[in-house]
C-alpha positions, 0 to 999 in steps of 0.5 A: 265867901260861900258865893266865890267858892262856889263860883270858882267850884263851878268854874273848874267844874268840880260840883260832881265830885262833891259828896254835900251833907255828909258828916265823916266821924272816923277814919281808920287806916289798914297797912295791908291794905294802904288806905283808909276806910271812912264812916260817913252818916248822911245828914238828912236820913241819918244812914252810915255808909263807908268810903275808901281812898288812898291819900286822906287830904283833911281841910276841916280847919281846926275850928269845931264846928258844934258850937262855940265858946262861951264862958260862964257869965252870972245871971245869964237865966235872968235877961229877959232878952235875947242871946246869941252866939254868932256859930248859931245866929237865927236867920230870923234875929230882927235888930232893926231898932234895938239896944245890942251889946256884942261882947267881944273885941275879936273879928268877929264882933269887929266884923258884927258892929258895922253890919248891925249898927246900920238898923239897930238903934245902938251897937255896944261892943264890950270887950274886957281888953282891946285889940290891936285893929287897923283899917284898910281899902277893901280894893287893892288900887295897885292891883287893879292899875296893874291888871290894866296895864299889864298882861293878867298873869304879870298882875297877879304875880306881882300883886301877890309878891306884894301882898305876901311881902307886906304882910311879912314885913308887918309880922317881922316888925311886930318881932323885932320893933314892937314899940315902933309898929304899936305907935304907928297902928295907934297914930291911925286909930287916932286919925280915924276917931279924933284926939278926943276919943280914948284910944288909950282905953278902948284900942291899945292892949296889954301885948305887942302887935301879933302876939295875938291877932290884928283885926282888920276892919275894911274901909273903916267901917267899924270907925264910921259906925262909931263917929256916927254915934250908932255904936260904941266901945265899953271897955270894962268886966261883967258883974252879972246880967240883968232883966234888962242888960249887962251890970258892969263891975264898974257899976254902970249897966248897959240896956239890952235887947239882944246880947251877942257873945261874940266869945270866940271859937273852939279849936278841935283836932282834925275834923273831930274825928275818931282816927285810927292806924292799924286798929291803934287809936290816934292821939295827935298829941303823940305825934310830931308834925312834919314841916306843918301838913303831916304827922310822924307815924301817921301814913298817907294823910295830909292836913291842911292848915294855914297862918295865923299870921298871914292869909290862910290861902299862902300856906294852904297853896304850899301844901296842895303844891306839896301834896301834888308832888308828893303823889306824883313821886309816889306814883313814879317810885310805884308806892302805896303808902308814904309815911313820916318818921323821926330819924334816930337823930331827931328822937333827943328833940324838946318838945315844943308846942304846935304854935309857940308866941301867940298868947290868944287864949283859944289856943292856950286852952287847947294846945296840949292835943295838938301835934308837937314840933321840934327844933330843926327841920322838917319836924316844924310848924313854922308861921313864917312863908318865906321859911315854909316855901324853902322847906 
């Protein structure tokens, strides 16, 4: 991923432009003056300085980015081993030959257990409740036959019309036919590890399909490593650590060289910075989000957030086309500063979370200091491109 960006930064010649290794920790907005003023500590020498611009563009995410999540796990002081949370993986982390329990069934331990079963003697992936995961080619065939046949951009626009559709139509059955698409995604786990195997047990959750995230493992990686018999999945609830691994609740204990909590993220409100409008402190959760990249009463400041259920690449597109035209009207009209505000027939609206049928529990746990939506537009956060596009 860092390769292709920095390919492509290189490609539009953009390096220039690049402030690296500088962390931005507060950002404060002047209305006489129409900008923000951003203090920046240089990461090397640990100098302050300030910058200011017009239009803030956040595209931080809404990960942090000081650490990981990880919950309390008894006996932790005890393992005699190794443990580490994949946010701060040690470069020099040698697994060739050892026993690794990776905790967690999200993508980032479907992602771990191909990679690492490849040296390690035996990758066990424990999660306490499966999710829903489903292989597919990490070369698109059609794509590839049309970028042979057809001129580059033709290919590119149909393989994306493709994809996107794909992508919704999945998403809009797991809405309206849950039963159906769970059957068809658990048929493929099946054909993929054997009638033997206890795909009841290990890949078939208590929730339908994207009520929480799919996991999508390419070229069947995760299921050859575990036909291979280099990794496996316990699915079961951690008593405690031990000296030498993990005691499971149902009595069984699990050896362990290096224990990986692979236990998710934490969420955070734009690039976990201190904001401010005209010396106001900012509290996001004050504000309504405007059609998902703006807040009400917040001035020329723009946030780039992507799907939950689709590529993050769709709706960030929407955005920077939006952000564009934004500027370019402003720019036509001679405004400084443009502004998000609720009209007097918005102001009865029900609050709603910021992302409302998605039960993952690292959004629950932070939700209530995100920005909230109403029920009619442009005060929504929609998780749908096809809705986002028109508005």
């Amino acid at each position: 991923i860092r390769e292709y960006i920095e390919e492509t930064a290189a490609e539009y010649g953009i390096e220039q432009h690049i402030q690296y290794r500088s962390l931005v920790t507060a950002a404060a907005y002047d209305s006489a003056t129409a900008s923000w003023t951003l203090t920046v500590t240089d990461a090397a020498s640990g100098a302050r300085r300030q910058l200011a611009c017009n239009v803030l563009l956040m595209c931080s995410g809404y990960y942090s980015y000081k650490g990981g999540y990880t919950p309390e796990f008894p006996g932790r002081e005890r393992f005699g081993g190794t443990v580490v949370h994949p946010q701060q993986w040690p470069e020099d982390l040698d697994y060739a030959g050892k026993r690794v329990v990776i905790i967690g069934s999200g993508a980032t331990a479907m992602t771990l257990v191909p990679e690492m079963a490849r040296q390690a003697a035996l990758v066990t992936m424990l999660q306490r409740s499966p999710t829903y995961v489903f292989s597919w080619p990490d070369r698109d065939a059609i794509a590839n036959f049309l970028r042979k046949v057809l001129p580059e951009r033709w290919a590119y626009a149909i393989t994306r019309w493709k994809n996107t559709v794909g992508q919704q139509w999945v998403y809009h059955q797991s809405r309206v036919n849950p039963e159906r698409l769970k059957r068809r995604l658990l048929k493929r786990v099946r054909r993929e590890l054997g009638d033997d195997y206890d795909v009841e047990k290990h890949f078939t959750p208590r929730y339908n399909p994207w009520d929480q995230r799919l996991c999508l493992v390419p070229n069947s990686d995760l299921f050859q490593a575990i036909r291979s018999g280099r990794a496996e999945v316990v699915t079961d609830h951690i008593e405690t650590f031990t000296e030498t691994g993990i005691r499971l609740k149902s009595g069984v204990e699990l050896p362990a060289d290096i224990i990986v909590t692979a236990t998710g993220l934490n969420l955070a409100e734009p690039g976990e910075m201190a904001f401010s409008v005209d010396g106001q402190a900012l509290d996001f959760a004050d504000t309504w989000t405007y059609k998902g990249l703006m807040y009400s009463d917040v001035p020329n400041m723009v946030t780039t957030f992507g799907y939950i259920n689709a590529s993050w690449t769709l709706r960030a597109d929407l955005t920077a086309d939006y952000t564009c035209r934004l500027l370019n009207r402003m720019d036509e009209l001679g405004m400084r500063q443009c502004t998000p505000r609720l009209r007097d027939q918005d102001r009865d609206m029900p609050r709603r979370p910021w992302i409302e049928g998605f039960s993952a529990g690292y959004m629950q746990r932070v939700m209530h200091l995100f920005p909230r939506q109403g029920d009619r537009a442009p005060w929504l956060n929609t998780q749908n491109y096809a809705a986002d596009k028109k508005m």
